[in-house]
C-alpha beads as a LAMMPS data file, in Angstrom:
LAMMPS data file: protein, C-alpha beads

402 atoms
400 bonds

1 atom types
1 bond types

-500.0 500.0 xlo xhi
-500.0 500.0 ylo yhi
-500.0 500.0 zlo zhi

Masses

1 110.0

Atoms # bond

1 1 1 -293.183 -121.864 182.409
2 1 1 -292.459 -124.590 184.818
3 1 1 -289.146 -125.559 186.016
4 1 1 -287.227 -128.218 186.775
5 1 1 -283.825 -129.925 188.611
6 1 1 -281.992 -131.650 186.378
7 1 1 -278.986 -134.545 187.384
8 1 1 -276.890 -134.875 183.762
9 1 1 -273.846 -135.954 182.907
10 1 1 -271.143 -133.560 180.667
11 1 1 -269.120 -134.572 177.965
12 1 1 -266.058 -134.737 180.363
13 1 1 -267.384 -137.272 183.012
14 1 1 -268.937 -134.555 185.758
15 1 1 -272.229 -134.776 186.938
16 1 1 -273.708 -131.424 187.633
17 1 1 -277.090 -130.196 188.836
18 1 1 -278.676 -127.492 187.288
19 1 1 -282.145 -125.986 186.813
20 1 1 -283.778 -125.263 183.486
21 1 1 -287.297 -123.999 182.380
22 1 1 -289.127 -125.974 179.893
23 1 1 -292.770 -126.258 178.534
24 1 1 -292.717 -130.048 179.426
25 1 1 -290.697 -132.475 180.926
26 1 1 -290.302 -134.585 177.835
27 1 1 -289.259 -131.614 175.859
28 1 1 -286.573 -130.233 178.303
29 1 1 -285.049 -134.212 177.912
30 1 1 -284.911 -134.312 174.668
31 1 1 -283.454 -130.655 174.128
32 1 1 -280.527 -132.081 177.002
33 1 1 -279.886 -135.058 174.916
34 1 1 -279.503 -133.513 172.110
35 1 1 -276.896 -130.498 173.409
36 1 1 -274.723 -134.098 174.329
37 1 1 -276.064 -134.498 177.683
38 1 1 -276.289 -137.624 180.013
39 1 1 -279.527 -136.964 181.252
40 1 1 -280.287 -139.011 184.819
41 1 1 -282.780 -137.345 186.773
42 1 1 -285.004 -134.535 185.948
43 1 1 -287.967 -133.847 188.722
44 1 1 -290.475 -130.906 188.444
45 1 1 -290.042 -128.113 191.298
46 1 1 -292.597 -127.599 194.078
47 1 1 -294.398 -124.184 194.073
48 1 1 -291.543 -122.790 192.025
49 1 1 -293.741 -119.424 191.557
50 1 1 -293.525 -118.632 195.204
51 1 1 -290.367 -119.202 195.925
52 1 1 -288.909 -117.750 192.999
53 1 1 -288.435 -114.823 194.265
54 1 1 -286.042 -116.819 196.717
55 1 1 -284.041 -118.923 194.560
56 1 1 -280.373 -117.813 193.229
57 1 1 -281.522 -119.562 189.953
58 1 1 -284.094 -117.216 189.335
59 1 1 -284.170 -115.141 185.979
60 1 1 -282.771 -112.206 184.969
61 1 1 -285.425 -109.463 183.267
62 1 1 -284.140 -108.894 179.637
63 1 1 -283.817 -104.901 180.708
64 1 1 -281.333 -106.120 183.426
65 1 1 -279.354 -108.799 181.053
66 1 1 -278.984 -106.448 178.668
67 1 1 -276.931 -103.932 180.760
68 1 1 -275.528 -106.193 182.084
69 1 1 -273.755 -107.149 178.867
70 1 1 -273.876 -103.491 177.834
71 1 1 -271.436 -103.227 180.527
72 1 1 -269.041 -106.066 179.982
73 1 1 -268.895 -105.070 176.694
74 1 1 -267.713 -101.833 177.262
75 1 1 -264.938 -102.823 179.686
76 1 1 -263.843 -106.012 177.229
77 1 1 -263.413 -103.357 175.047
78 1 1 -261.531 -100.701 177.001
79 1 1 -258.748 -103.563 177.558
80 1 1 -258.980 -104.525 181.053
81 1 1 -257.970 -107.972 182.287
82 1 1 -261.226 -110.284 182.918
83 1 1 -260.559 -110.218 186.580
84 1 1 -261.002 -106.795 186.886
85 1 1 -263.870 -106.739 184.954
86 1 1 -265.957 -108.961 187.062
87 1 1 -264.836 -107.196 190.228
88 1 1 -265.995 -103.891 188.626
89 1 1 -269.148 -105.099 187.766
90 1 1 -269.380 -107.034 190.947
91 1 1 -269.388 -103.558 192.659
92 1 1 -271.485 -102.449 190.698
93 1 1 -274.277 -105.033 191.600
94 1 1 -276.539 -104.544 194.655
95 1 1 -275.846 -107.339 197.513
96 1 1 -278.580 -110.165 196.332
97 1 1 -278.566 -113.792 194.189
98 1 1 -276.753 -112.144 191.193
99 1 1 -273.683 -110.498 192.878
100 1 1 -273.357 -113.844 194.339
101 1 1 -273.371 -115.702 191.375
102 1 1 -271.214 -113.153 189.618
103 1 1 -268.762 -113.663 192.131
104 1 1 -268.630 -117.483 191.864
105 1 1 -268.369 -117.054 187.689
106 1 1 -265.121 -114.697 188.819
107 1 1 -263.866 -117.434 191.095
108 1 1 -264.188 -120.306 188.493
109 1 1 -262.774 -118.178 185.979
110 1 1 -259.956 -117.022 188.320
111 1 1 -259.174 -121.419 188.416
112 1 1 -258.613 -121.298 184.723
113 1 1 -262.117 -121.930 183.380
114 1 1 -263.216 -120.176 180.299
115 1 1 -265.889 -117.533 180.581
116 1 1 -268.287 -119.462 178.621
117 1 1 -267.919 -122.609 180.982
118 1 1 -268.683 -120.382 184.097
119 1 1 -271.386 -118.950 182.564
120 1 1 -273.348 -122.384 181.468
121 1 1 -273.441 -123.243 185.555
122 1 1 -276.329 -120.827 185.612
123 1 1 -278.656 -121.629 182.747
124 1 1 -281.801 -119.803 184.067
125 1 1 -279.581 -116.446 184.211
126 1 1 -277.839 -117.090 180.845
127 1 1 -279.650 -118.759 177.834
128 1 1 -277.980 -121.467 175.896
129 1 1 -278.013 -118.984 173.020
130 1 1 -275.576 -116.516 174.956
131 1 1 -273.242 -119.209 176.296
132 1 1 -273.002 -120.180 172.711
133 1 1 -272.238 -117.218 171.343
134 1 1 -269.567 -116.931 174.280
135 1 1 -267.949 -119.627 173.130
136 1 1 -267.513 -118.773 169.498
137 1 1 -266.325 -115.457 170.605
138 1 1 -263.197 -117.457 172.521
139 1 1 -262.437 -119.705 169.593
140 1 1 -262.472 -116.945 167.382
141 1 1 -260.611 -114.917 170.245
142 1 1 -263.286 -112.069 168.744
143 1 1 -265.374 -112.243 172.328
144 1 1 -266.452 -108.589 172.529
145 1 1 -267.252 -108.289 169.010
146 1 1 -269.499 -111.944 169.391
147 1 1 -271.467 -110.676 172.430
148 1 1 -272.116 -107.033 170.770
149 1 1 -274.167 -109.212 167.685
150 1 1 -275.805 -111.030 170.287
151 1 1 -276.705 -107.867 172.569
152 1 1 -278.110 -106.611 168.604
153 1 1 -279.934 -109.375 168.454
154 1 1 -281.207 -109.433 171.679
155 1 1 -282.555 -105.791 171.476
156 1 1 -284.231 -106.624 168.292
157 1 1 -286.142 -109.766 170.574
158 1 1 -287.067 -107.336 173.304
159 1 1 -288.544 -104.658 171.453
160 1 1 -291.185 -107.186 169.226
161 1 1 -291.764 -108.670 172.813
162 1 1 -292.899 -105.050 174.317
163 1 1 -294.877 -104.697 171.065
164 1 1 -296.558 -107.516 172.061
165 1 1 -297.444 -106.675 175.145
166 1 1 -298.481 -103.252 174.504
167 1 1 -300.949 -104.651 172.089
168 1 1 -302.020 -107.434 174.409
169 1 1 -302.435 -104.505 176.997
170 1 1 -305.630 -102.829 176.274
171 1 1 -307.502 -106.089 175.069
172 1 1 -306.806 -107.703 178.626
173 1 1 -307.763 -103.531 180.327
174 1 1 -311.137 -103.841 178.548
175 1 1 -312.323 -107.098 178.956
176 1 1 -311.341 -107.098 182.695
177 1 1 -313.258 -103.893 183.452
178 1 1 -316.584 -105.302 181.566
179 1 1 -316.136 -108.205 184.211
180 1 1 -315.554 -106.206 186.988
181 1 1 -318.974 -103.901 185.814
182 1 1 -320.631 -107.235 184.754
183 1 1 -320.080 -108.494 188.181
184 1 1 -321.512 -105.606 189.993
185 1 1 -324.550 -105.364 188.158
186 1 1 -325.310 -109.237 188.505
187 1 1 -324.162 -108.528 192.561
188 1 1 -325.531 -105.449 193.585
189 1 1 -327.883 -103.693 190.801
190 1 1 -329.720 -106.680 189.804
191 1 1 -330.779 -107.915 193.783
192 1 1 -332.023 -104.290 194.824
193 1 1 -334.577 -104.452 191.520
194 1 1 -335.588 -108.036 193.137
195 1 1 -336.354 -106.578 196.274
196 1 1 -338.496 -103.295 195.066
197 1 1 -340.800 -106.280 191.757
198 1 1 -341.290 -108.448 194.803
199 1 1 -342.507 -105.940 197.067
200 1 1 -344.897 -104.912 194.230
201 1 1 -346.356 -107.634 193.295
202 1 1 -346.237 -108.134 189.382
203 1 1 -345.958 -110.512 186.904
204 1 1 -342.269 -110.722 185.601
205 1 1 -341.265 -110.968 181.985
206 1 1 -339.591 -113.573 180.967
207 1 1 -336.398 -112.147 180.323
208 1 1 -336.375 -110.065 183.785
209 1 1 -337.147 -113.643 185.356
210 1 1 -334.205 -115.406 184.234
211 1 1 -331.622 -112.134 184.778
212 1 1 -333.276 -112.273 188.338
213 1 1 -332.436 -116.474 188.454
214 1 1 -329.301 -115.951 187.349
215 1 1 -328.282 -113.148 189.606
216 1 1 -329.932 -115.298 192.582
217 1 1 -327.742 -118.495 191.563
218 1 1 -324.367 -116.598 191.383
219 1 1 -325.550 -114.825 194.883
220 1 1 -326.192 -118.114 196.536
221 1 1 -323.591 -120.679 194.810
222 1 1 -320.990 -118.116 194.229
223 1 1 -318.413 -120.401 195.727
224 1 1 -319.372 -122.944 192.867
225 1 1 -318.895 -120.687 190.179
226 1 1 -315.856 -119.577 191.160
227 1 1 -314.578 -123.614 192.028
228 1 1 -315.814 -124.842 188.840
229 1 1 -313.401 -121.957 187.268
230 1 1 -310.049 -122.860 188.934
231 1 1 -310.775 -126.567 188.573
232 1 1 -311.247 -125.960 184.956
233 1 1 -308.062 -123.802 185.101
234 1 1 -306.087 -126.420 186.799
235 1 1 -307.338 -128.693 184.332
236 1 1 -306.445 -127.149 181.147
237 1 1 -302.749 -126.364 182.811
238 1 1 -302.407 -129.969 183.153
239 1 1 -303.245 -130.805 179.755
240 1 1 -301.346 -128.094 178.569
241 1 1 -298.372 -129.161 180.671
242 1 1 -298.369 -132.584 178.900
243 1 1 -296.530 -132.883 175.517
244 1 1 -299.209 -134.897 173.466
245 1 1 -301.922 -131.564 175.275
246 1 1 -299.351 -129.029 174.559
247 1 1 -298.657 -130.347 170.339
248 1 1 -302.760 -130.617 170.139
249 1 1 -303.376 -126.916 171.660
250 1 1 -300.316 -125.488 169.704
251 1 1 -301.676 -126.932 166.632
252 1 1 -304.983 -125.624 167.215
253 1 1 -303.597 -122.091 167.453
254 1 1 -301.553 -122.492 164.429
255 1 1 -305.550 -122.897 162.500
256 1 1 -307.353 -120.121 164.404
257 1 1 -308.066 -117.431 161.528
258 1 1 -305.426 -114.860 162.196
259 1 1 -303.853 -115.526 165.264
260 1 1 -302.859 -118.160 163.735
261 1 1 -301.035 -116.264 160.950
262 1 1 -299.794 -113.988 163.187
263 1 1 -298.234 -116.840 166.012
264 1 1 -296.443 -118.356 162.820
265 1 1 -294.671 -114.895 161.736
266 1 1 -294.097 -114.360 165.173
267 1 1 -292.129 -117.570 165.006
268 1 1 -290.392 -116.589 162.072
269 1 1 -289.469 -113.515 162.653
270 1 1 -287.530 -115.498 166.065
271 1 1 -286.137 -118.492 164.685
272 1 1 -284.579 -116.607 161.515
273 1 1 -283.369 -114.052 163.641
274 1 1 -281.669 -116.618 166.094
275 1 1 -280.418 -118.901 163.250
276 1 1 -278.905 -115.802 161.572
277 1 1 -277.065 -114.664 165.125
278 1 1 -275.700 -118.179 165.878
279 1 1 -274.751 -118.942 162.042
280 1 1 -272.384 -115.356 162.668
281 1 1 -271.028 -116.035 165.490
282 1 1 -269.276 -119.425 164.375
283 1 1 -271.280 -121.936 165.462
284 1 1 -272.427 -125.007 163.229
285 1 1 -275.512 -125.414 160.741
286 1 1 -276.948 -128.117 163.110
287 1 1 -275.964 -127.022 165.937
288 1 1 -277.638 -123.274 165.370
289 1 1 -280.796 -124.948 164.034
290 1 1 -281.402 -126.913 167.343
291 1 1 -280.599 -123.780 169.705
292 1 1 -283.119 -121.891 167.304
293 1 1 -285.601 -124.619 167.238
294 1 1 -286.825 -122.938 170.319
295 1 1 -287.601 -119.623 169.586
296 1 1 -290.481 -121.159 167.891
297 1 1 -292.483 -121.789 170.912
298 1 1 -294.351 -123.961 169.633
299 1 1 -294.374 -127.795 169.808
300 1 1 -296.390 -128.163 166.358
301 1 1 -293.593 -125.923 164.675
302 1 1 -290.690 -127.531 166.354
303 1 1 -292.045 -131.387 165.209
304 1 1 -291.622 -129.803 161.985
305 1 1 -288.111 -128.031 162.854
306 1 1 -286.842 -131.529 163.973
307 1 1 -287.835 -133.417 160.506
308 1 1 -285.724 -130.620 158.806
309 1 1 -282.862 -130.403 161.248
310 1 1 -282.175 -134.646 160.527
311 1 1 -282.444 -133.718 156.777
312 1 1 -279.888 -131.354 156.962
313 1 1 -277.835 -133.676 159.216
314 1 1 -278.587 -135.991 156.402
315 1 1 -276.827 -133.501 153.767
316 1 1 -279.455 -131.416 152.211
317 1 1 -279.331 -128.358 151.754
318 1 1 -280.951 -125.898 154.208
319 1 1 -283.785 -124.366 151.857
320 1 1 -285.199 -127.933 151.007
321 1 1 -285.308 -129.067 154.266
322 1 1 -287.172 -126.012 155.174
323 1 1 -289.184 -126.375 152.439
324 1 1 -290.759 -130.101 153.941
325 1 1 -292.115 -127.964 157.521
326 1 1 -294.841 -126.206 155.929
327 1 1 -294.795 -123.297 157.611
328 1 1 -291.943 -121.583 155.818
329 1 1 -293.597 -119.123 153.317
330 1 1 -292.159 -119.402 149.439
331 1 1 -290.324 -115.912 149.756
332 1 1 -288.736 -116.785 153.050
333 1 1 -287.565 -120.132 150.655
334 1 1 -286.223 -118.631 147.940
335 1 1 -284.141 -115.727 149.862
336 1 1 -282.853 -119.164 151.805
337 1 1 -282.232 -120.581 148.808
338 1 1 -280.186 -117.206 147.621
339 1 1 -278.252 -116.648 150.482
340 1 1 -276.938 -120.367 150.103
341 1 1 -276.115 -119.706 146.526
342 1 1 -274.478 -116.513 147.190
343 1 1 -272.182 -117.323 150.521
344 1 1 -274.970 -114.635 152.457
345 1 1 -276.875 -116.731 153.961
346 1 1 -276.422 -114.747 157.237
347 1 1 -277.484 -111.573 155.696
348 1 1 -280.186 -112.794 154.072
349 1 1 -282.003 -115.090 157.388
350 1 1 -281.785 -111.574 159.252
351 1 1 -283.568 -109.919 156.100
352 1 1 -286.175 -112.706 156.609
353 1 1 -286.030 -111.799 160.369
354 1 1 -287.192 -107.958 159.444
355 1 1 -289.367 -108.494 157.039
356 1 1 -291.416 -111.329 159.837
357 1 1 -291.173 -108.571 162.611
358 1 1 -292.757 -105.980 160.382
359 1 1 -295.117 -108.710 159.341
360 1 1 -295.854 -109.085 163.082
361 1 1 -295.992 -105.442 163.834
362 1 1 -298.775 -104.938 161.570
363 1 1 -300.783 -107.623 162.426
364 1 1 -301.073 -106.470 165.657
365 1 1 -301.773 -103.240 164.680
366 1 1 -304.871 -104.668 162.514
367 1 1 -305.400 -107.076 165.433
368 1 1 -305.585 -104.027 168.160
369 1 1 -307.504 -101.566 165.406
370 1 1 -309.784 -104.538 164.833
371 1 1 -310.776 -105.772 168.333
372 1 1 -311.220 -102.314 170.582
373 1 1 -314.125 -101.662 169.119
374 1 1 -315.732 -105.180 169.022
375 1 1 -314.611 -105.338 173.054
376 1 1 -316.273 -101.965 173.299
377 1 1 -319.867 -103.171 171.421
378 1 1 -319.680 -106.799 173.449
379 1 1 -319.323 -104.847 176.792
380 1 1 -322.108 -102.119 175.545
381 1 1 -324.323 -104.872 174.569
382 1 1 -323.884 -107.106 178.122
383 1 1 -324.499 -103.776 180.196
384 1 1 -327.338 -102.629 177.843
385 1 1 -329.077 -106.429 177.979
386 1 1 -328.829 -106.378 181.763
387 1 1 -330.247 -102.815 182.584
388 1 1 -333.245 -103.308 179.943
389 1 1 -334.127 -106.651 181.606
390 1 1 -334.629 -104.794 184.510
391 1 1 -336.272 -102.252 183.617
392 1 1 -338.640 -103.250 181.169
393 1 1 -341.379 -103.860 184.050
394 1 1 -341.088 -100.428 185.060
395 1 1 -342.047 -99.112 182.041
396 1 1 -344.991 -101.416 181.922
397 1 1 -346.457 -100.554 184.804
398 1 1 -345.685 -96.437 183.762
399 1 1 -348.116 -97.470 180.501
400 1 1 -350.585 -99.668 182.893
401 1 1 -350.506 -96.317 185.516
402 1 1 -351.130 -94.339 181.836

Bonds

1 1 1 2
2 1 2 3
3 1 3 4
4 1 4 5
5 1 5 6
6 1 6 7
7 1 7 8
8 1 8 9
9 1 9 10
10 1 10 11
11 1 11 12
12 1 12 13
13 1 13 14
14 1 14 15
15 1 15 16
16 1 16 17
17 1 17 18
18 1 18 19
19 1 19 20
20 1 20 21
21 1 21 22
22 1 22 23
23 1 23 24
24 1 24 25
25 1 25 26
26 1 26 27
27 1 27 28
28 1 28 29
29 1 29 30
30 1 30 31
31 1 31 32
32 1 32 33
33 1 33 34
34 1 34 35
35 1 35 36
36 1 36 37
37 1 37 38
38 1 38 39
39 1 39 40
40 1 40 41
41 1 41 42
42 1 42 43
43 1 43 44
44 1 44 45
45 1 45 46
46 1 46 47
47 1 47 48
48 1 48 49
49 1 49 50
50 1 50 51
51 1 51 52
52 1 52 53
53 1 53 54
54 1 54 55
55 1 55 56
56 1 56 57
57 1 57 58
58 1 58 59
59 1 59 60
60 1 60 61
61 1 61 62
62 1 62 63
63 1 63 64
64 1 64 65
65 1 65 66
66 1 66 67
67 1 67 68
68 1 68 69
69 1 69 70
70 1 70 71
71 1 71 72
72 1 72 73
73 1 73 74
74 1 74 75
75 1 75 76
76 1 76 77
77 1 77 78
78 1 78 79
79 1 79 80
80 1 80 81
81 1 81 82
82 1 82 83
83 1 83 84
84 1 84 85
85 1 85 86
86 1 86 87
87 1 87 88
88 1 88 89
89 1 89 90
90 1 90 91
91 1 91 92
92 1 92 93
93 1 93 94
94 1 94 95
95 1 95 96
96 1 96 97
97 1 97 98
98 1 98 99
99 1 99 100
100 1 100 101
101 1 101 102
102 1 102 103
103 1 103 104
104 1 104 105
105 1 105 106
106 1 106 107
107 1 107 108
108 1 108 109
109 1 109 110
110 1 110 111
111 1 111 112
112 1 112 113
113 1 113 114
114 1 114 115
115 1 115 116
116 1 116 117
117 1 117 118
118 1 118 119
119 1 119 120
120 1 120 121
121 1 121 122
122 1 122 123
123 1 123 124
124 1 124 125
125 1 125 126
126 1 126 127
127 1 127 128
128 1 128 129
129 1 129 130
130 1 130 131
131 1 131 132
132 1 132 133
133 1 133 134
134 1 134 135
135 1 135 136
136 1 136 137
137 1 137 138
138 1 138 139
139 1 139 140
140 1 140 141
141 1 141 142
142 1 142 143
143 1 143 144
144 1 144 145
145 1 145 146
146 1 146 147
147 1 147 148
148 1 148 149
149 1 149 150
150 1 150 151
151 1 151 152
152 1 152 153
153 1 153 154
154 1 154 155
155 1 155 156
156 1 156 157
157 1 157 158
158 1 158 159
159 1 159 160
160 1 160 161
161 1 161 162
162 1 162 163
163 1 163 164
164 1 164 165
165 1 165 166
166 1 166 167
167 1 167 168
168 1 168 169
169 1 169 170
170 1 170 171
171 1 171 172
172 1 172 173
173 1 173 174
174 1 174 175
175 1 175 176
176 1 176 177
177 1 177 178
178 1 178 179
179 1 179 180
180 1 180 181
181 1 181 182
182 1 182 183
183 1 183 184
184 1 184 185
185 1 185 186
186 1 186 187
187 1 187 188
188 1 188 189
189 1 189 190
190 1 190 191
191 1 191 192
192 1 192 193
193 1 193 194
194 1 194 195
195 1 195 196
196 1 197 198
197 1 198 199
198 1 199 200
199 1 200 201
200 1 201 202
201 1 202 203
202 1 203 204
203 1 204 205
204 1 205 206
205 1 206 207
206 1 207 208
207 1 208 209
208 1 209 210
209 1 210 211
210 1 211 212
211 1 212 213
212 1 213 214
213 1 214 215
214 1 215 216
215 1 216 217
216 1 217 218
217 1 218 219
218 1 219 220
219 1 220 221
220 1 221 222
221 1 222 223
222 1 223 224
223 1 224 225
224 1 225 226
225 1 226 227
226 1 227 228
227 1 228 229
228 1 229 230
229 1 230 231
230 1 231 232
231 1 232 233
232 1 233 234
233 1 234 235
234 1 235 236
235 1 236 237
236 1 237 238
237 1 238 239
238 1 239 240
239 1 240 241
240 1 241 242
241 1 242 243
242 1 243 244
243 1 244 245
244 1 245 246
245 1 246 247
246 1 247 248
247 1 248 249
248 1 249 250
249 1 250 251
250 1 251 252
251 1 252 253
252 1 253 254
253 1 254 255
254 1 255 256
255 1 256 257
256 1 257 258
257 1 258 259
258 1 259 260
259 1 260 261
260 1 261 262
261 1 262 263
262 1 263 264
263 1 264 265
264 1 265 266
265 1 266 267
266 1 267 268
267 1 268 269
268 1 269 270
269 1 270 271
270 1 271 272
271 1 272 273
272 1 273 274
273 1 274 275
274 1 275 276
275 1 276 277
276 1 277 278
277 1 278 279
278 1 279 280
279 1 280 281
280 1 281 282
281 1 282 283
282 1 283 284
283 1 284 285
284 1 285 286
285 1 286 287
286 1 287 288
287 1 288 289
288 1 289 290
289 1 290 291
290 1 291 292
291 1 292 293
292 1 293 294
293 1 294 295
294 1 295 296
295 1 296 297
296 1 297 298
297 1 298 299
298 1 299 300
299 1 300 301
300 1 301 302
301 1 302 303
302 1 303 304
303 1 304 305
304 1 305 306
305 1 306 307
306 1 307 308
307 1 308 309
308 1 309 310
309 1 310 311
310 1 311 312
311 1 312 313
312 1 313 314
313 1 314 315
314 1 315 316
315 1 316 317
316 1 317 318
317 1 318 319
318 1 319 320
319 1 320 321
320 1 321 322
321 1 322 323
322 1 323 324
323 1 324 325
324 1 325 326
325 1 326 327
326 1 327 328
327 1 328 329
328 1 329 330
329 1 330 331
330 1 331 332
331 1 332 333
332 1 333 334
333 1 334 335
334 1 335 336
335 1 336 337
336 1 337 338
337 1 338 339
338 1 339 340
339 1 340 341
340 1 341 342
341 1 342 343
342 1 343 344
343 1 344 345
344 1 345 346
345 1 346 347
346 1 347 348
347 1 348 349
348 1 349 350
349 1 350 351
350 1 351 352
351 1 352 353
352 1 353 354
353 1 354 355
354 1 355 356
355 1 356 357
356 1 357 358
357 1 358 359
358 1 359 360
359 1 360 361
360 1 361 362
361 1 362 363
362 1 363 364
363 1 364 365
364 1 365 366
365 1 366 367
366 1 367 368
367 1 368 369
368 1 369 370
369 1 370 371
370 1 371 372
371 1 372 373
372 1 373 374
373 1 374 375
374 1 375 376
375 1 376 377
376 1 377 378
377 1 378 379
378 1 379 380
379 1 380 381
380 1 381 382
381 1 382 383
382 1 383 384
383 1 384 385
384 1 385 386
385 1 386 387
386 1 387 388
387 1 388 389
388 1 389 390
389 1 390 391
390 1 391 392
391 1 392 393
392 1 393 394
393 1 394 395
394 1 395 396
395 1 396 397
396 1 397 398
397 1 398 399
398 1 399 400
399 1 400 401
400 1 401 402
């Protein structure tokens, strides 16, 4: 996801410079403006993935944020003043951007700033979500209890993430390894077979002749092949990178048989998880719904999320505006439309919240059970198509010897 440095103006009359990620630049203004921010400048960063590694903004991993916070949460609890905290956990910290950064969050909060205020001057290393919860937590004066619901709910988000990935995992192993053989056959097998039919002399079949013109053409105008790819790469990341090519491509996922099911449960499973977490920890109807809105991670979705977000604004009530995106499934409706009814509405979006992750979970189990063995027939057939092109003159001049 592409970043970007961002001049805005705060409620209080400072203007601060800060660094967000966003999936386009007209999203990432509109999500400012509507947090209360003066937005004045926001300009895309150069070659932000090689430098990265560089920058004090860059990211935590969630396996790091989450001890992290396993750790303050321990020592908020055991009673110790917040200055000691941070210079435990400074200690702690090997010498690098974060110990830094920790440091100037002790500083700021050693000047009388809140913890949530020192926090928010490093958005890429703490999500809006977190700072809010942070700040609930100090109006409540509940903070340790506040961040251990958000360190839940942040476990819950990494393992469906890994779950992903896992299932994403041997998809991308296979497909890359019938290039890789694909390649090497089309490279190497294919030209040696040229070499021994022209050296004999025969006619060619036709399907021998064009696996012999196509290994030829890669061979000779391999640099084109592989141009044509990363302009076509570059190409689609622009588009993709635009908000009117981002909604279009979103939307088309949301229609692709199964995936899209399974991106829209996904995105369920998020936003009624995050809603739920922010709704506990304090913070407003309209409010939560915004910082939720982007757990859906998708543009198509969070058009949608924004009609029902003014609705509510408007004064009705959270199940019918849900009810107008089109995406929310009847059952996920009605236990809405319960938990309003019965004051447990909090309880009943993180019910929704399961019931979308298992949804998810066994979708990808269908969707892993379902595609290893197509993968395995595709690559079968590709290498079988390739070696019987070339040898089906053999075998007719074995029965022309015979």
């Amino acid at each position: 996801m592409p970043s970007y440095n961002c001049k805005i103006g705060t409620a209080d009359g400072r203007v601060v410079d800060k660094i967000y990620d966003s999936t386009t630049k007209n999203q990432l203004k509109e999500n400012l403006e509507e947090q209360g921010f003066h937005v004045f400048q926001i300009r895309r960063q150069s070659w932000s993935f090689f430098n990265g590694s560089q920058n004090p903004s860059a990211r935590l991993t969630g396996g790091r944020f989450l001890l992290f916070n396993q750790e303050l949460l321990v020592l908020l609890r055991s009673g110790l003043p917040v200055l000691q905290i941070f210079d435990t956990q400074i200690d702690q910290v090997e010498t690098g951007p974060f110990r830094d950064i920790l440091s100037e969050i002790r500083e700021d909060i050693r000047g009388g700033s809140s913890m949530s205020d020192a926090f928010s001057k490093f958005p890429r290393f703490f999500p809006p979500l977190y700072i809010a919860s942070l700040k609930a937590g100090e109006k409540t004066g509940d903070l340790a209890e506040t961040i251990a619901r958000y360190l839940e709910y942040q476990k819950r988000v990494e393992i469906i993430r890994a779950k992903v990935r896992s299932a994403a995992f041997y998809p991308l192993f296979l497909t890359s390894a019938a290039v890789i053989v694909v390649i090497f056959l089309m490279f190497f097998v294919v030209p040696r077979f040229t070499e021994i039919y022209a050296d004999a002399s025969v006619e060619l079949p036709l399907l021998t002749k064009l696996m012999i013109g196509l290994s030829s053409f890669l061979g000779n105008y391999w640099y084109l092949v592989v141009g044509t790819v990363i302009v076509a790469s570059v190409l689609f990341k622009s588009l993709v990178r635009s908000r009117r090519g981002r909604l279009r491509f979103d939307r088309f996922l949301l229609q692709m048989p199964f995936i899209g099911r399974l991106k829209t449960n996904y995105a369920l499973s998020g936003f009624n998880r995050t809603l739920g977490t922010t709704l506990a920890s304090g913070t407003h109807l309209v409010e939560a719904m915004q910082m939720s809105r982007g757990t859906l991670n998708n543009l198509s979705l969070e058009k949608d999320m924004i009609t029902a977000i003014r609705r509510v604004e408007e004064g009705t009530s959270l199940s019918a505006s849900l009810s107008q995106t089109g995406f929310f499934p009847h059952l996920a409706l009605r236990m809405v439309s319960v938990g309003e009814t019965s004051g447990s509405l909090i309880d009943m979006l993180a019910d929704i919240g399961n019931y979308y992750e298992a949804e998810v979970e066994q979708q990808l189990t269908k969707l892993t059970t379902m595609i290893e063995p197509i993968l395995m027939l595709v690559m079968g057939l590709m290498i079988a198509f390739i070696i019987i092109a070339m040898y089906v003159p053999i075998f007719q001049l074995a029965g022309t010897v015979g």
